[in-house]
Structure formats: C-alpha cells, structure tokens
N, C-alpha and C positions, 0 to 999 in steps of 0.2 A: 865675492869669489876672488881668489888671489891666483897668481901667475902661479902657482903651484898646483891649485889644483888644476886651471888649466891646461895643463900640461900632463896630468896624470889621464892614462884610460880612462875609461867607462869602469874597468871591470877593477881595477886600483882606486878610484875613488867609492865603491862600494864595500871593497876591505878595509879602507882608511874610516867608512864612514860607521862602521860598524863593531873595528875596534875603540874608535872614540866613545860607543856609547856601552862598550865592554860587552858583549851580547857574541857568544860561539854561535857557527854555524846550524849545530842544535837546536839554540834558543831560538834561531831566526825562523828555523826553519818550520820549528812547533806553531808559531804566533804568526808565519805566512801561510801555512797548507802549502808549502812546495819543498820540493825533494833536497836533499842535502848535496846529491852530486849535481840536480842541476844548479843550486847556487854556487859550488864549488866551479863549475863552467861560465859561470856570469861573472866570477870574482876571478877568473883564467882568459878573459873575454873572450871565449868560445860562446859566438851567440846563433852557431848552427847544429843544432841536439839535432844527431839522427831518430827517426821516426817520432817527430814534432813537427808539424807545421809552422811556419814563421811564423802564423798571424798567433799560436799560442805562445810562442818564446818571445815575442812581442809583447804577449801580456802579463808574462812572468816579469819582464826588465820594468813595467810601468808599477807593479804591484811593489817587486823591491825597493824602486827611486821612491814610492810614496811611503814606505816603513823607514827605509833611512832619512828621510825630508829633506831628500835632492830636489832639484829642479825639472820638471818630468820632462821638458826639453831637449833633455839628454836623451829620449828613448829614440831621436832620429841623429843622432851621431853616432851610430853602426849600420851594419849590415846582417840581415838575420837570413841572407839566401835569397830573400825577391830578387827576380828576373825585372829590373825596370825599361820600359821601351822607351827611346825617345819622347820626342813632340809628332816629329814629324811620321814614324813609321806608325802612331796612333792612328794619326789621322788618314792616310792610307788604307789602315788594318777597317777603320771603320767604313771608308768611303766605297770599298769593294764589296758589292752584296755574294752575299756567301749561294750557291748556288745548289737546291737539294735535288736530286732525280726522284722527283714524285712521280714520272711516266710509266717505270717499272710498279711502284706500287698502285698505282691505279689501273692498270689492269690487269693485275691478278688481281685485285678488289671488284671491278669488273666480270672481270670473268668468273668467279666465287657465287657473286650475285646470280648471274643468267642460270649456273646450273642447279640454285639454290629454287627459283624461280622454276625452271623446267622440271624440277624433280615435284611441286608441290603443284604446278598443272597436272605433268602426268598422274600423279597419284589421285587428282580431284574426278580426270577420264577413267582411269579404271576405277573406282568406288564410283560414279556414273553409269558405267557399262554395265558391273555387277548390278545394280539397284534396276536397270535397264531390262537383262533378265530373268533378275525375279520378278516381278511385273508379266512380263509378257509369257514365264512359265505358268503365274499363276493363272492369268488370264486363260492360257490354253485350259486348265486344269477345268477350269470354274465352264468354259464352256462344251467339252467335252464330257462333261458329268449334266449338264443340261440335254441334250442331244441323248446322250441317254436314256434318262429320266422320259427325255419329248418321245423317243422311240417306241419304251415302256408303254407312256399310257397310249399311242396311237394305236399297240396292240391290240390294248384292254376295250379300246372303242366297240361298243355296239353300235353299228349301221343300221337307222332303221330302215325297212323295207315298206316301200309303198304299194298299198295291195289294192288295187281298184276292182270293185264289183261292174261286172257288166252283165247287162238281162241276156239268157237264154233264149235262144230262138225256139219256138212254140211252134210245133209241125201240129196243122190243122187235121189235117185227116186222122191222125194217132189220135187227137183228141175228141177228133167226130166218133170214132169206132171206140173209144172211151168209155164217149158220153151215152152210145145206144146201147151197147152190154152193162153199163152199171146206172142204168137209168134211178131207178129206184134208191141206192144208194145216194147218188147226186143231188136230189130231189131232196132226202134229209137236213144234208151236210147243208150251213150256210153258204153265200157266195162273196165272202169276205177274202178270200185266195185273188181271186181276180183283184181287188184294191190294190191289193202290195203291191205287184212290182212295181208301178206307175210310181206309190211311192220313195221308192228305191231307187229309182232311175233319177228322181227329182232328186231328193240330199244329193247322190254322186255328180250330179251336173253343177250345186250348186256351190259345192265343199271350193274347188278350185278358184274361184270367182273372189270368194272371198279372202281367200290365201294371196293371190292377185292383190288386191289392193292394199293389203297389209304389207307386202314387200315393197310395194312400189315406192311407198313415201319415204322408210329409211333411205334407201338408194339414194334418191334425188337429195337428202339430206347430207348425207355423205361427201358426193360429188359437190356440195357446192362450200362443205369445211377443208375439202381437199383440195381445193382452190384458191383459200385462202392463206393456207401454211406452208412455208419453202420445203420442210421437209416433215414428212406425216408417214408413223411409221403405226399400222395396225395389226394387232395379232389377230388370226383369223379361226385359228386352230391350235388345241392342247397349249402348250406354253413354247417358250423359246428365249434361249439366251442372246442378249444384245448388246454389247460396248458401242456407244457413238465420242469420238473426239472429234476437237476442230483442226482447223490449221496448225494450229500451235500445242496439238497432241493434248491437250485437255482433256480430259475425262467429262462429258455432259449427261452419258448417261450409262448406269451398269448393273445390270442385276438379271434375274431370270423372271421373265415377264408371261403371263398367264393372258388364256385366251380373252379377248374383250378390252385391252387396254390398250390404248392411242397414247403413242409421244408426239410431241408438234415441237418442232425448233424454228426459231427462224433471227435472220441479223450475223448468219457465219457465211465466210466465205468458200468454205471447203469441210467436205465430213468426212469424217473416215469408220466405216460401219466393220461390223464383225457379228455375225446373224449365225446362231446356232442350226436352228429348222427353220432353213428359207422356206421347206413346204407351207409352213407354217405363219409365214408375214407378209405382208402388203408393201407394199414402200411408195411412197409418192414422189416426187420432187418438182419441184415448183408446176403443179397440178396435172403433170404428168404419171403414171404408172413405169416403175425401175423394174425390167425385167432379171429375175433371179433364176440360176442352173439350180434345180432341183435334182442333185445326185446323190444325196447322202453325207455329204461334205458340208464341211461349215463353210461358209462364204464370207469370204475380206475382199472389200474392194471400195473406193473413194467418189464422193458426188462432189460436182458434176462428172459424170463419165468421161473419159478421155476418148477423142475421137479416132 
C-alpha cells in the first residue's frame, strides 16, 4: 500500500478502486445487491444512512472492501454512528444491578389469585347448597307420599273383633215347670242338649292358653336380638317410610319399609332417623326402647337423645 493511498478516505479509495477495474456504479451495484445511492454515500464517505442501522451499513462497507479486494481492515477506520463507552463507565454500567419493582406486580398477581380462588369456592358452596336441597326436597317428597299411602291402608284395616262365648245361667225352677208340663215330650227328645255346653265351656277356656304360649316365645326372642343390636328398628304396623344417616350424613338406609321388617346397625357413633308413621315403628337403641310422639307428623330427631 503506498503513502497515497494512505492518505486517501475510505470512501476515495473505493472510487479509485473501482475506476481502476472500469466498473460504474451500476455494474457495482447489480454484482453487490446494494443500492446505487448508498454506494454513492460510501464513495462520499457518509457512513451514517438515515433509517439503517450501523451494524447494516457495517455490512455494506465489508461486502464492498471484499468486491474491490481492499483490506477489510479498513471497515474500522470510520464511524457508522456507534455510541462507544469507555472502559471504565462499562465497568460501572455492569457492576450496578439494575433494580426491577416486582412488589407492585406481585400483588396484583396475588390478589388476582385469591379472588380467582374465592369465586370457584363460592361457586363449589352454592352448587353444594343446590344439590343439598334437592336431596332434602326429595326426601320430604318420598316421605310424605309414604305417610300417605301408611294412612290409606291403616283405613282399609279390618279389626278383628274378639267374640268370647260364655255359658248362660240356667234358672232351675223355669226348667223344673219345664220339664213337668212337657214331660212326655222330654221323655222322647235325647238328652244330648245337656252334653254341649260343658263342651263349650272347655274349647273357650282352653283357646287362650294356647295363644299364651305361642306369644310368649316370640317375645323373649325378640328382647334378647334387641339386645344385641346398637340400633334395632321394627316395623310393627302397615308400612313406613325411613332415612337412617350417620355422623357424617351418609345415607345407611332409605326406602319404604313394610310391616315385619327389622333393620339392625351397629359400629356408628350417631344416627340421624326420619320415621314417616312412628305409629307404626319400634325403635330400640342400645337395648333400650326410643320413645316416639305419635301425632301424625313425620318425626326427625338424632340417637343418642340429647339430654
């Protein structure tokens, strides 16, 4: 390289180097893919194109030094508009941590949260509440149509009537003045009359005796399963509606229950009953007898009794 072109620009050693190889503007321009004015700008050594970035007008002076095969050395003998910092304000610029207010954003991120939060609890309590009473409408439903029904047929009951025969008192004398006015008649007739009643008197003394001892054994059978069960519920009469839950509101038993059926639970620590026709049910609990208000009302109430 000689003292001349040393001494020339950047932007006069690329019109020097580009008339020596006879090549216009045009030709340069077709064979780089770059604009005519801005080589015109690089050969004016304007090396700051408005709305171009340095690091592109950068790349434009490297692409031209390598078509005219300059020394690409020369692309840092200008200035294309970098702002350069010292050393030292670097070192400064890096050594202070930059400091962000994440306090504001964290809590409105915070607080976004909690009411994101309380709006899908409350929404989980009401569709709870709902499902709550439907449930306990139905339930009314189901037992208020039982009660019914139990009312119906307690109507339709025939009671039977117990009709005891007992012997007529026999006046002796009406039978003396009888037997002397129709002497002859009686005298025909056999005396098979006189047999009956005796045996009539005997079956009615002996009918009870035997009913006796027929009841007696169920009873005692009863009382001693009733003693074994925490909680022993017997229909006694026509049917009746019954829901038993425990503690923990569980469902243990639900339907309309007909006369002659025994529930037994046992291993809860709390029930909670709902009895369509108490007229109509026994209840035991731990081998006592639960006294039930027989008013025509459904009874709801919880074992063991509160005192």
């Amino acid at each position: 390289m000689t003292e001349n072109t040393q001494t020339l620009s950047l932007g006069q050693q690329f019109k020097t180097a580009r008339e020596a190889l006879g090549l216009s503007l045009v030709e340069v321009a077709q064979q780089t893919n770059l604009k005519r004015n801005h080589l015109e700008s690089l050969e004016d050594d304007v090396f700051i194109l408005p709305n171009i970035p340095p690091a592109f007008v950068r790349g434009y002076v490297r692409n031209y030094l390598r078509f005219l095969r300059l020394p690409v050395e020369l692309i840092d003998s200008v200035n294309y508009g970098e702002v350069t910092l010292p050393k030292e304000t670097k070192k400064v610029a890096v050594s202070v941590p930059v400091k962000m207010n994440y306090k504001s954003q964290a809590r409105w991120v915070k607080g976004l949260t909690w009411l994101i939060l309380l709006c899908a609890v409350g929404m989980t309590l009401a569709w709870w509440w709902q499902e709550h009473k439907k449930d306990q409408a139905s339930s009314e439903q189901l037992v208020n149509r039982s009660v019914e029904m139990t009312q119906n047929n307690e109507s339709n009951v025939v009671i039977p009537v117990s009709i005891t025969t007992e012997p007529m008192p026999v006046n002796l004398e009406a039978q003396t003045v009888l037997q002397q006015s129709q002497t002859p008649a009686a005298s025909e007739i056999p005396l098979a009359t006189e047999a009956t009643p005796p045996t009539v008197v005997v079956n009615v003394l002996q009918q009870p005796v035997a009913v006796e001892q027929v009841i007696t054994e169920p009873t005692k059978q009863a009382e001693s399963t009733v003693i074994n069960d925490e909680l022993r519920i017997e229909i006694t009469n026509a049917n009746s509606w019954i829901t038993v839950r425990d503690a923990k509101n569980k469902k243990l038993a639900e339907k309309l229950y007909n006369v002659g059926e025994v529930l037994t639970f046992n291993g809860n620590e709390q029930y909670r009953l709902t009895v369509g026709a108490p007229a109509n049910v026994k209840i035991y609990y731990k081998g006592e007898q639960v006294p039930l208000k027989v008013d025509g009302r459904v009874a709801r109430f919880k074992l063991p009794l509160a005192n």
